[in-house]
Every structure is written in C-alpha cells, then in structure tokens.
MIMAR-239328 format. One record per residue (C-alpha): residue in one letter; x, y, z. Coordinates in steps of 0.1 Angstrom, whole numbers, plus 5000, padded with zeros to 4 digits. Example, Ala and Ser with C-alpha at 12.3 -4.5 7.8 and 13.67 -1.06 7.14 Angstrom:
2
A512349555078 S513749895071 
//
This chain:
411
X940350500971 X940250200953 X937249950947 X936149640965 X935149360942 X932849070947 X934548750932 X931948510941 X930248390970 X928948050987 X926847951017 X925347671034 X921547581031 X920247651061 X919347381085 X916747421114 X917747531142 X916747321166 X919147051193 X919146751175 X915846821151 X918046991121 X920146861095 X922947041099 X922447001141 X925446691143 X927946921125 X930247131146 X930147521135 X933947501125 X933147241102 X930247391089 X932247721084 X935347531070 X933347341044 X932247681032 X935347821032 X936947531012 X933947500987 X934947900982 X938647900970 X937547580950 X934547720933 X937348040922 X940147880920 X942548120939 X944847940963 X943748021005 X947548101004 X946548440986 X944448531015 X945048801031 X942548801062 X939248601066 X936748771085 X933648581098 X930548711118 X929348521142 X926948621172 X926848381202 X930548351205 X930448041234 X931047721235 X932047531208 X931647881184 X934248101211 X937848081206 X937848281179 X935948011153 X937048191123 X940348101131 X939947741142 X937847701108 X940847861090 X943047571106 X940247321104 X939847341065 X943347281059 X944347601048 X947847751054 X948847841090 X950148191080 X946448281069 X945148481098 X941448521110 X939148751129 X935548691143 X933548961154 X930349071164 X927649301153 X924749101162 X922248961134 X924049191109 X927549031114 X928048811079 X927549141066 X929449381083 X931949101077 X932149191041 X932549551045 X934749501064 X936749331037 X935549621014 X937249861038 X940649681037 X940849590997 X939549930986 X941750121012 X944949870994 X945949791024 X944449421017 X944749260981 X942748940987 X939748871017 X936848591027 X934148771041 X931148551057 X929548401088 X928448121106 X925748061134 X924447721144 X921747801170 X921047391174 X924247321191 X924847731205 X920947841211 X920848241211 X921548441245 X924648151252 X927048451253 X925548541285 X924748851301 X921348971281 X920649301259 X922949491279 X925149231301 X923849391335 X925349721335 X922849891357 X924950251348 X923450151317 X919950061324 X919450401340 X919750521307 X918050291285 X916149991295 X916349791271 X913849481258 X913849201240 X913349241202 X910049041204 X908549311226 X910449591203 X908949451169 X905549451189 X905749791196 X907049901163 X903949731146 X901749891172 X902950231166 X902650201125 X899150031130 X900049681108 X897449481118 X897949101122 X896649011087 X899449251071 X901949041093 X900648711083 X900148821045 X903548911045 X905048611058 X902248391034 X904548591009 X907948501022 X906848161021 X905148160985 X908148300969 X910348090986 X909147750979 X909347870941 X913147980940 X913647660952 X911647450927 X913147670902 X916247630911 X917448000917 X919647930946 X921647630932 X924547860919 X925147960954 X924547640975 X927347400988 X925847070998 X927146961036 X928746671039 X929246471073 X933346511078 X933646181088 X931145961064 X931546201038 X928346191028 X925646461019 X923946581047 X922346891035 X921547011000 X918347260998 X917347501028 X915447291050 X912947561069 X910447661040 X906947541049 X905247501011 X901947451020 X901447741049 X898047901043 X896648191061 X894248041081 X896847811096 X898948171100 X895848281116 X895948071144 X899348031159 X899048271194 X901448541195 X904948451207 X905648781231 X902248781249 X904048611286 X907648811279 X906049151281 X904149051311 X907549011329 X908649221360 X911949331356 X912749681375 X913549721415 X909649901412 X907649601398 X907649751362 X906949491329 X908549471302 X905649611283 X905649851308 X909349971302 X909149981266 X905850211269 X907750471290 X910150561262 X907050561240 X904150721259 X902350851230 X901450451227 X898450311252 X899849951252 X901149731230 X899849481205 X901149181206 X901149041165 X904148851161 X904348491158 X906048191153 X905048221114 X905548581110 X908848581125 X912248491111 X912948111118 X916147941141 X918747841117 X921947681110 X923947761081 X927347921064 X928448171042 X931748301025 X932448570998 X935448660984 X936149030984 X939249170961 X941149480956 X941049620918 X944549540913 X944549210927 X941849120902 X943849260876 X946849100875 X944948750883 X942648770862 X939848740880 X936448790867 X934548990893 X930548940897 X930049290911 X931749590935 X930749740963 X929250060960 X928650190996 X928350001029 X927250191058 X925950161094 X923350361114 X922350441148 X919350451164 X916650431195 X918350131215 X914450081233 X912850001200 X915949911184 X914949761154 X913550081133 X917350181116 X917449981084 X915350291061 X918150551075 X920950301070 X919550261038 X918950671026 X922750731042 X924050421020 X922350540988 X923750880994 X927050770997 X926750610964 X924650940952 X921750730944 X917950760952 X916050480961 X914450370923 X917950390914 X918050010931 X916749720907 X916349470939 X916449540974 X916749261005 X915649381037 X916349101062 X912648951077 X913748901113 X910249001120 X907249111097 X906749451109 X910549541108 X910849481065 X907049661064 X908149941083 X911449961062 X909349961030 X906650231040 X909550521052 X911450481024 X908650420996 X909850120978 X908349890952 X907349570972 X907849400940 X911549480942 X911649330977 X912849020991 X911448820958 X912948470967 X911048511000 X913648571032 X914148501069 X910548431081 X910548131051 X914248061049 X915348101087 X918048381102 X921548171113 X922348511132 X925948581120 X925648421084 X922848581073 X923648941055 X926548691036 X923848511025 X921348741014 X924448930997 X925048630974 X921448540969 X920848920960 X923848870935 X922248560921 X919048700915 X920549040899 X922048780873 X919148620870 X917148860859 X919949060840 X919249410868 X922449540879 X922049700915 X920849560948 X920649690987 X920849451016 X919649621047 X919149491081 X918049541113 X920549491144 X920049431177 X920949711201 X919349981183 X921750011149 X920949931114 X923449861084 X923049861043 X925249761014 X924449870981 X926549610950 X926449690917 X927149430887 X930149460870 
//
C-alpha cells in the first residue's frame, strides 16, 4: 500500500443559505463548483488533463445539483472531456468521504492523480429536495427503526448527557468568538477563492458571509428552541409523536429537552470545496510538494434513532488504524452541526477543548451539506501550518446513524 498525499486544497467562502438573501444565492452550483475546481489546478499548477477522477460530495442531488453535477462542473470549467467524474452521497459527511475516497484510489495505485471536494447550495436546492424523507417511505423499514429528524435526535442526545442550555449557547458564543478572529486575522485567506459572477466577472464573494461578530449570550439566551412544534408531530398509524418515537428506543429517558436553536445550531450555507489528492509516485516524478498525507480515514456505524452519536467511535477506530491515541492529535475538528453533537464527541473521548474547532466551525461559519468535511480538511491544514503542529482529525457526524474521521499528518 502506497500513500495518499494532500497537494493543496481550495474552497468557497460560504454564502447564506437562504433563496435570494445570500451572496453566492444567483450562482448556479456547477458554477460554483467549477470556479473551485479551476482556482484548484491553477493554484498547483498541474494540468486537469492529469486528472484521473474527480469526485465531489454533494447531498440534495435534484434539480439544478442532479445529473451528476460533478460531471457537468467538470465540463462546465472547461476542462478536458476525457476527465471523468462521480457525485455521491453520504449525507453531511460527503466532501469528506469524497477525499478518502480519493485516498483509497491513489494509495491503492490504481489512481495517480484525484480532486476530492463538494458542493451544496441550500439557497437554490433547500435540504429534503431529494425527496422521500429520513428513510424514503419504506415502511419494511420503519418497522425496524423509526427514524427522526436530527433536530429531535440532537435533542435527545443533549437530554441524555444533561448539557444544559447555557453549555449549548456558551459553546456556540465560542464558535462565533473564534471565528470572527480567524477572519480578522486572516487565517483563512490561504484557502479562500473569491466568487466571481460568470457572466460580469466580477467578485461576488470573498470572506464567509454567516459569522455574527457581535452575538452575546443574552441574545443566545432568547432565541426559542427550533424543535419544540416538530417533536409534537403525529406520525405513526397509532397517533405516536415524534418525541414520542424517539423515546421508545430510549426509555430510560422521561421526555426530551428541547435546547437547540437557531444560534446553537450549524447555519444554511452555500459554498465549494476541492483538494487535490496524489499517489507517492505521482508526486515524485512531478515534483510536487505535498502539504500532508493521509494517515487513516474511516467510517462508523451506529444507532440510526439517535443517529448522530458516531463521530467519538469513528474517531477511536481512525486513531487506531493509524496506532495513535487521542493526545497523539495536535488539532482536532469535529463538525458543529449542532452543539450537543461536538460536546458529546469531546466528553467520550476526553479531548483538550483547546485543541478543538479553534477557528470556530459550523454553528459560526454555516454547514453547505456536501462541501463541508473538504472544507474543514483544508482549514485544519491551514491552521496546522499556522501554528507549526503536524496532525489533525476531522470527525463528523452523518445523518442516518454513521459517523466518519480522517486523521492528516504534515509532511
């Protein structure tokens, strides 16, 4: 077995998602992801003709983001027809299994040369436009797991490890703090490509555009909690809530807390990423100066009711793939698609908060679904440099009950 090397990586800044309220909200998704790719083999200077695959996560795969948009993108950016392209799916961690993906084919040598990434822009294809809910009305399935919403799931799991509502909001005070200073300091810029309209030209988009600077607690304080009227909905032949459904897998738990809000909860996004994944040999005999390799990359099941508890096992099977322990990693980035989740992930596996998420994450910056674990890979990489550390683990929670972690090392 070979390695997998990181060459570089670019992404997007994120744009709110929201019709016709965001930046990035009047640029089609294949534009957005072509821009990335283009600003990629540029910012390298390896021709897309080396390419051997590109491989792009992307979750709501309808509309103008179906028809396979890694391969329209492919076309769209100019790039040689011969240069094939595959989207795929694994919900909110798709950007990253993108790039193992493109770890397993350059370390196995059966790929020399591969852009990894995602895209997502949840103005112009709002979440759920795929159809079909959590599990697309199989009712074969349902009699086996019924299974919620991840707003009533992240509820529960802060229930059952007693964070009360000022841990949620503290954190996401947090997320926000730290985030509003890595961009006045700069420590994204290496990894930003400005947007540009693709007919004007012109820049669109050139810092993330979610981060609320002057959040305070006491406004955190008073936003009502967003899952309250969802878990209060009927949804079995027997009049059971969804509350009620989530309770029966769990009936050590009385009821469930509702504690997550708008501010303590990872924002609607827009946004692209791309990283350029190659084989030891190919970076060899180009020359290539590789940023860092890919030490491990795994993916875990787990309980598809609460669903989002699998990022501290993906993480312990990860690190022992790469027979390390957890204060063996200098920075970790554990994806904030709720509070609770990147809490919960810190308390079971006992790591320093101080090595977590320190440019703040997804409750400040926003979660474009199937972009996001490209982004926080490069970010990660960024900050590693930055600070002259040389390991990092991105870990993230995935919809269905799964979790996935990659562990990079500098090289």
């Amino acid at each position: 077995m070979g390695q997998a090397f990181i060459i570089d990586s670019v992404r997007t800044p994120r744009g709110r998602g929201k019709a016709g309220k965001g930046a990035l909200s009047g640029i089609h998704p294949q534009e957005l992801l072509a821009q990335t790719l283009n600003g990629l083999v540029q910012r390298t200077g390896v021709s897309p003709a080396q390419v051997d695959d590109v491989v792009i996560g992307c979750v709501s795969q309808a509309g103008e983001q179906g028809a396979n948009i890694a391969r329209n993108a492919v076309l769209s950016a100019g790039w040689p027809i011969e240069v094939t392209a595959v989207s795929l799916n694994r919900f909110c961690s798709s950007g990253l299994q993108a790039v193992g993906m493109a770890a397993y084919g350059t370390a196995s040598g059966f790929q020399q040369l591969v852009v990894a990434g995602g895209v997502e822009s949840m103005s112009r294809v709002p979440m759920g436009s795929d159809g079909g809910g959590q599990d697309a009305g199989n009712e074969h399935l349902r009699r086996r797991f019924v299974q919620v919403p991840q707003g009533i799931s992240a509820d529960l799991i802060a229930t059952r490890e007693r964070f009360s509502r000022a841990e949620l909001d503290a954190f996401a005070l947090a997320s926000q703090q730290l985030a509003t200073r890595a961009i006045e300091e700069g420590r994204f810029n290496r990894g930003l490509l400005p947007v540009k309209d693709p007919v004007s030209g012109q820049v669109v988009l050139e810092r993330d555009e979610l981060p609320r600077p002057s959040t305070t607690l006491e406004a955190l304080s008073t936003l009502a909690p967003s899952f309250v009227e969802l878990g209060r909905t009927r949804i079995t032949p027997d009049g059971r809530t969804l509350n009620e459904v989530a309770l029966a897998a769990y009936p050590d738990t009385p009821r469930i807390e509702h504690l997550h809000t708008a501010g303590n909860s990872s924002g609607l996004a827009d946004g692209a990423a791309a990283v350029l994944v190659a084989s030891e040999e190919f970076t060899r005999a180009h020359g290539l100066k590789p940023r860092a390799r890919i030490r491990a990359m795994t993916t875990v099941g787990s309980d598809p009711v609460i669903m989002l508890t699998a990022p501290a096992p993906a993480s312990r099977r990860a690190l022992q793939q790469a027979g390390m322990q957890v204060g063996d990693i200098d920075l970790w980035e554990i994806n904030e698609a709720f509070a609770a989740i990147s809490l919960q992930t810190v308390r079971e596996l006992g790591v320093d908060p101080a090595r977590v998420n320190v440019n703040g994450g997804a409750i400040a910056l926003g979660h474009p679904l199937g972009a996001t674990g490209a982004m926080l890979l490069g970010t990660l990489l960024d900050e590693l440099e930055r600070r002259g550390l040389g390991t990092g683990l991105v870990t993230m929670c995935i919809g269905g009950g799964q979790g996935i972690a990659v562990i990079i090392e500098r090289v």
